[in-house]
N, C-alpha and C positions, 0 to 999 in steps of 0.2 A: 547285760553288757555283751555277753558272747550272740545272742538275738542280733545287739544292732552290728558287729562287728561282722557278723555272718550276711546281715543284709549292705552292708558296706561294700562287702567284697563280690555281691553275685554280679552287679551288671558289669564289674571288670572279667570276671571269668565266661559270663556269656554273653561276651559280645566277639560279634562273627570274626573269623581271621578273613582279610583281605584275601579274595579270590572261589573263598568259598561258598556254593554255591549259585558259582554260573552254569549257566546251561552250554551245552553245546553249539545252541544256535549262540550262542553271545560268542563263543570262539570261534565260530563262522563267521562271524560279521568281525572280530577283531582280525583273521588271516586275510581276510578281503579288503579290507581297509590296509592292511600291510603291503601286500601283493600288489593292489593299484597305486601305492603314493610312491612308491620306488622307481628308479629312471629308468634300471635295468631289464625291468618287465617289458617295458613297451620297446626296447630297443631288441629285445632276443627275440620277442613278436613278430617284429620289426623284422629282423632277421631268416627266422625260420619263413615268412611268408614270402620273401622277397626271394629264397632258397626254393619253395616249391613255386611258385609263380615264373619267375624268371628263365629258370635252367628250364621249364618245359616249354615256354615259349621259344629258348634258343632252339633246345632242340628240334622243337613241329617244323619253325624256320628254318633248318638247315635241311633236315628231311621234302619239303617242300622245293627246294632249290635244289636239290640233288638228285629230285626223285626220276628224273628222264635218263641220267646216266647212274640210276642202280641197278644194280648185277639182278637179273630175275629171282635167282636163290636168295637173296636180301630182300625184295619185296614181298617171297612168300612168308619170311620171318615178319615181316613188320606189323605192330599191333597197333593201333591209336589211342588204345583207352591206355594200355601201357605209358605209349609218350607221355598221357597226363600227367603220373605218380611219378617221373624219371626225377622229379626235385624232391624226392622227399626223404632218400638215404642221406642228402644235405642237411635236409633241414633238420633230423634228428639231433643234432650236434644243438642246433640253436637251442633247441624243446629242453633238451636236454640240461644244458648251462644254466637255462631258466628254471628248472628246478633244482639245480645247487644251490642259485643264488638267494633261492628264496629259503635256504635255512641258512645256509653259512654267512653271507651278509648280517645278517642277526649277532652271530658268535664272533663275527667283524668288528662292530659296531658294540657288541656288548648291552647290547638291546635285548637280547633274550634272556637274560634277567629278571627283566621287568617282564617280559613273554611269560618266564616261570611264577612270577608272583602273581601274576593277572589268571593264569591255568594253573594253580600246583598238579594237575593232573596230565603229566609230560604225555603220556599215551596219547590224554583227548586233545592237548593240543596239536600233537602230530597227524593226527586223522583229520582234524577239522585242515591243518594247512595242507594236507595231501587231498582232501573233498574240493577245495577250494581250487586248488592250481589243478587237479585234474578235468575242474568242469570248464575254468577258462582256457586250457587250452585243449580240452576237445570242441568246443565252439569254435575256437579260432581254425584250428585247423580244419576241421570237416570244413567251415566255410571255406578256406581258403585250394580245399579241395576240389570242392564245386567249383567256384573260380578257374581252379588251374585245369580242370577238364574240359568249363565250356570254351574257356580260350584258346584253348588248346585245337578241338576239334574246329572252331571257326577259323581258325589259320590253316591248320588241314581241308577244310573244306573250298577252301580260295585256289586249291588247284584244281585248275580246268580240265588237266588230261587224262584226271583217271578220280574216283572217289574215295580219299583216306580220310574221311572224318567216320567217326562211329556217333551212334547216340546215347543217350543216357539208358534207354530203353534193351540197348541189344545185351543179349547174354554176358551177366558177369560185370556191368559195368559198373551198377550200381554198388555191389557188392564190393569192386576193387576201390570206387574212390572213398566211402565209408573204411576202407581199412586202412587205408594209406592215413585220415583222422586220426581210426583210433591208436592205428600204430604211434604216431608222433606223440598223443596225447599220454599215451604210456614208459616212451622214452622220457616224458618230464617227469612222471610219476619216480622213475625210477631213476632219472640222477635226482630229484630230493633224495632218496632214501642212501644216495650214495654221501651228499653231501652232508646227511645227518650224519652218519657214520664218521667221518673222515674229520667234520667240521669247518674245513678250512677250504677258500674256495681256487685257489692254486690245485692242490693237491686234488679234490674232488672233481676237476673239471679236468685235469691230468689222467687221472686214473678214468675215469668217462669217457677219453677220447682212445685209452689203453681199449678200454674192453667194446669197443664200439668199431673204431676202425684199427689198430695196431694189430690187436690178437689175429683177426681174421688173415691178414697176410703173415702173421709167423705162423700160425699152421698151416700152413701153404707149404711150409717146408719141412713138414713130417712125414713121414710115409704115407701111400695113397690109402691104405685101410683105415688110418688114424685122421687123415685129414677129413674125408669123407665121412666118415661117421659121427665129429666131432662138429665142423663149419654151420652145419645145419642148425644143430640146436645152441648159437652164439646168441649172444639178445638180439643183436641186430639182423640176422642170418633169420633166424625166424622169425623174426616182425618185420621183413621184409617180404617171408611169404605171406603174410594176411593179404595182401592188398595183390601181391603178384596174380596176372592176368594168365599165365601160362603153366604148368603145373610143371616143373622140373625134375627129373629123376634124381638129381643131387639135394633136394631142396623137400622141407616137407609140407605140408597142406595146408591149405590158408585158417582150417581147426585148429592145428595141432600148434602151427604159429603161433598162435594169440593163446591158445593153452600156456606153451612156453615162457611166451614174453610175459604173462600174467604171473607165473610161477616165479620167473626170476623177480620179477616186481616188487610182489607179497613177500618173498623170504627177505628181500634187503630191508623192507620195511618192518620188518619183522626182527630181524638185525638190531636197527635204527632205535628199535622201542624200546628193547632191551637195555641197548646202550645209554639209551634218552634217560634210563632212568635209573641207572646206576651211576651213571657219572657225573661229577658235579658242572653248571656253567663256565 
């Protein structure tokens, strides 16, 4: 009796728990399928591109219309491959919200729940949705880069009285619209890790817009030894020099930038995982 009572009990004790063993690639293909069925994607998209697109086209345009009465010392300053990236301090905001929304909509919805039963392995679920949103929105943006370069210089290039377009080819160009990408693509990286943290997409997209654009102008009002040493290395301060076309003496090197902006990145997410997995849904 203890025989059959033993074999009674085995296929209830070994049969698999829900969730256990998926692979990685199945949590890639479930963040990707999350990522695309939500409105909010394609509208922060939507956004961040119409941010770097637009604001460079105004500006080549207004530079193009002004260019006959610019001051000489303003035309030695002007750069073209610059004009291109001028929308993409904007557009960070967009990148950015889009990787909130794509964990805290979840803890909204109360869908990640079910996120947790389908991954018990909060860590791999977090890497697989940060792999995910980091590869579609560095697609998006590089493209959207390219884009706002060639347009950019074809509008510069329609003045007739003098030659302000650059090519893709001249020194550094390549290099700057490639960062202007991957900068954006980083700022999504890291409001996710902000909105893992925080959970809540108020307060995550608050605090993102704090450490993004607010901080920067309150140390603006600290003394010059603390502003100066500090502005540079802000997330946005520095991932703004990846892509920067002129090399700043307040401002550090398009290296040391994306060093930066990588470091703040990885430690939120780092943060994020911790937290992921200490606290309950």
């Amino acid at each position: 009796m203890t025989s059959i009572a033993t074999a009674s009990r085995t296929p209830l004790e070994t049969r698999p728990i829900v969730g256990r063993g998926r692979t990685f690639a199945d949590s890639l293909r479930f963040e990707w399928t999350k990522l695309r069925t939500v409105r909010s994607t394609l509208w922060t998209l939507l956004a961040a591109f119409l941010s770097m697109l637009g604001i460079a086209i105004l500006v080549s345009e207004i530079t193009v219309h002004q260019w006959a009465s610019t001051a000489p010392a303003d035309r030695l300053l002007f750069n073209p491959i610059e004009t291109s990236t001028s929308g993409a301090f904007f557009a960070q905001l967009a990148m950015g919200v889009l990787g909130v929304l794509a964990i805290t909509t979840e803890y909204g919805t109360g869908t990640i729940r079910s996120s947790f039963a389908a991954v018990p392995q909060r860590g791999t679920l977090l890497a697989a949705k940060a792999a995910v949103l980091f590869a579609v929105t560095l697609v998006v943006a590089i493209s959207t880069s390219f884009l706002s370069f060639f347009t950019t210089q074809a509008i510069l290039g329609s003045y007739s009285g003098a030659d302000l377009a650059a090519a893709i080819t001249d020194p550094g160009a390549l290099r700057t619209v490639i960062g202007a990408g991957l900068f954006l693509a980083l700022m999504g990286l890291f409001g996710c890790a902000v909105g893992a943290v925080l959970r809540r997409s108020a307060g995550a997209i608050t605090a993102l817009f704090g450490l993004t654009f607010l901080l920067p102008v309150l140390i603006q009002l600290l003394p010059a030894v603390v502003k100066d040493n500090v502005t540079k290395y802000l997330p946005s301060e520095a991932g703004s020099a990846i892509y920067a076309q002129l090399h700043r003496s307040d401002a550090v090197t398009p290296a040391v930038g994306l060093l930066v902006l990588c470091c703040y990145t990885l430690l939120a997410l780092g943060v994020a995982t911790v937290l992921l997995r200490r606290r309950d849904a």
